[in-house]
C-alpha positions as a Markdown table, in Angstrom:
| # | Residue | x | y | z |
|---|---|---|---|---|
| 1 | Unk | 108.7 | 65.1 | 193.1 |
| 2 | Unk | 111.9 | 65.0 | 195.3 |
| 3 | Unk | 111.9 | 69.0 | 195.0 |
| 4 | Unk | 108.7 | 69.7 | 195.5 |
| 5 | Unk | 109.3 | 69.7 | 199.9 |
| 6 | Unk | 112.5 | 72.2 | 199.2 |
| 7 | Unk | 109.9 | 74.5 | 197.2 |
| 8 | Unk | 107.2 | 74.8 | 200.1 |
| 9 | Unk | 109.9 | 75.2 | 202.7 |
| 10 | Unk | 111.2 | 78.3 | 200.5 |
| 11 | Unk | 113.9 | 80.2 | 201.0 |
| 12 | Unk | 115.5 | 82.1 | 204.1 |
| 13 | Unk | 115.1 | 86.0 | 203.7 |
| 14 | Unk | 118.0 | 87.9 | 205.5 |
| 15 | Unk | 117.8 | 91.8 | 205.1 |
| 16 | Unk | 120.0 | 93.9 | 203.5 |
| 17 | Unk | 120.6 | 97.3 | 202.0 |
| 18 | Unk | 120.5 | 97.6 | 198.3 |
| 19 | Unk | 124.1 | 98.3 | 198.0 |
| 20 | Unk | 125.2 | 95.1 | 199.3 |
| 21 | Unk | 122.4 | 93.4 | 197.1 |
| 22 | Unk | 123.7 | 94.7 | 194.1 |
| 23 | Unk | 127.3 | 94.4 | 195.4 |
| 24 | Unk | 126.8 | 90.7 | 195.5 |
| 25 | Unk | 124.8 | 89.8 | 192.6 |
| 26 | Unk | 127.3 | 91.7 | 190.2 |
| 27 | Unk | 130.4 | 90.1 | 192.0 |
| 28 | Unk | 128.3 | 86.4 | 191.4 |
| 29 | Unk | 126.4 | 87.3 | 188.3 |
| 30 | Unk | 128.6 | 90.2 | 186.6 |
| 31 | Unk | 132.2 | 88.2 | 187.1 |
| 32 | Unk | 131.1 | 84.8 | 186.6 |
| 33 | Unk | 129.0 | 86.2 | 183.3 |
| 34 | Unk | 132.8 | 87.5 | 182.0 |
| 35 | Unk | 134.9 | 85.0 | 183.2 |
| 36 | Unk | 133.0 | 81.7 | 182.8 |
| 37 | Unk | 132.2 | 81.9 | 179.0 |
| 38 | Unk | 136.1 | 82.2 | 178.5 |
| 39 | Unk | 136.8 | 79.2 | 180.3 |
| 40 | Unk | 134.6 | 77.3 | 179.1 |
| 41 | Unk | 135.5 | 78.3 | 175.3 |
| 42 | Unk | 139.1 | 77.5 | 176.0 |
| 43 | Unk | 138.0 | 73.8 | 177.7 |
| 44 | Unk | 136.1 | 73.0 | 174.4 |
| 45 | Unk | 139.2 | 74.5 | 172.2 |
| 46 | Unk | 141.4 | 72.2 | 174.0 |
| 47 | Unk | 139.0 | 68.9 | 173.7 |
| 48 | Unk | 139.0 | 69.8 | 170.4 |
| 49 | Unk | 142.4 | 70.2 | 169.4 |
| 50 | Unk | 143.2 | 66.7 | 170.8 |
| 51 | Unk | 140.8 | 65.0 | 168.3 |
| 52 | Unk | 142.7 | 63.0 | 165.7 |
| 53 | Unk | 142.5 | 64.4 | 162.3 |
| 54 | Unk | 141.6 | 68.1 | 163.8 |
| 55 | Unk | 143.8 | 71.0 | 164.1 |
Protein backbone atom coordinates (compact mmCIF):
# COMPACT_ATOMS: atom_id res chain seq x y z
CA UNK A 1 0.00 0.00 0.00
CA UNK A 2 2.88 2.44 1.08
CA UNK A 3 4.19 2.17 -2.75
CA UNK A 4 1.31 2.31 -4.43
CA UNK A 5 1.56 6.74 -4.39
CA UNK A 6 5.40 6.34 -5.68
CA UNK A 7 3.89 4.04 -8.68
CA UNK A 8 1.20 6.77 -9.90
CA UNK A 9 3.62 9.59 -9.52
CA UNK A 10 6.07 7.47 -11.97
CA UNK A 11 9.20 8.16 -12.86
CA UNK A 12 11.09 11.41 -14.28
CA UNK A 13 11.98 10.91 -18.11
CA UNK A 14 15.13 12.92 -19.01
CA UNK A 15 16.23 12.50 -22.77
CA UNK A 16 19.13 11.04 -24.01
CA UNK A 17 20.97 9.59 -26.99
CA UNK A 18 21.20 5.89 -27.18
CA UNK A 19 24.89 5.92 -26.63
CA UNK A 20 24.80 7.35 -23.28
CA UNK A 21 21.75 4.94 -22.50
CA UNK A 22 23.69 2.00 -23.27
CA UNK A 23 26.88 3.67 -21.88
CA UNK A 24 25.11 3.76 -18.50
CA UNK A 25 23.25 0.66 -18.24
CA UNK A 26 26.42 -1.50 -19.11
CA UNK A 27 28.62 0.53 -16.67
CA UNK A 28 25.53 -0.14 -13.79
CA UNK A 29 24.31 -3.47 -15.19
CA UNK A 30 27.43 -4.93 -17.15
CA UNK A 31 30.10 -4.09 -14.13
CA UNK A 32 28.03 -4.73 -11.27
CA UNK A 33 26.81 -8.21 -13.12
CA UNK A 34 30.87 -9.20 -13.06
CA UNK A 35 32.00 -7.71 -10.10
CA UNK A 36 29.12 -8.31 -7.59
CA UNK A 37 28.78 -12.13 -7.81
CA UNK A 38 32.51 -12.35 -6.85
CA UNK A 39 32.14 -10.42 -3.87
CA UNK A 40 29.50 -11.83 -2.71
CA UNK A 41 30.97 -15.49 -3.30
CA UNK A 42 34.09 -14.46 -1.38
CA UNK A 43 31.71 -12.85 1.72
CA UNK A 44 29.97 -16.35 1.97
CA UNK A 45 33.53 -18.25 1.67
CA UNK A 46 34.73 -16.27 4.50
CA UNK A 47 31.38 -16.77 6.85
CA UNK A 48 31.92 -19.98 6.13
CA UNK A 49 35.39 -20.67 6.87
CA UNK A 50 34.87 -19.23 10.40
CA UNK A 51 32.28 -21.91 11.29
CA UNK A 52 33.65 -24.35 13.86
CA UNK A 53 34.18 -27.76 12.63
CA UNK A 54 34.35 -26.34 8.77
CA UNK A 55 37.39 -25.93 6.69
Amino acid sequence: MALIPLALRGVRYTPASAHDLLRRNLAVYGLGGLVLPFVGIKFIDLAVSRLPGVG
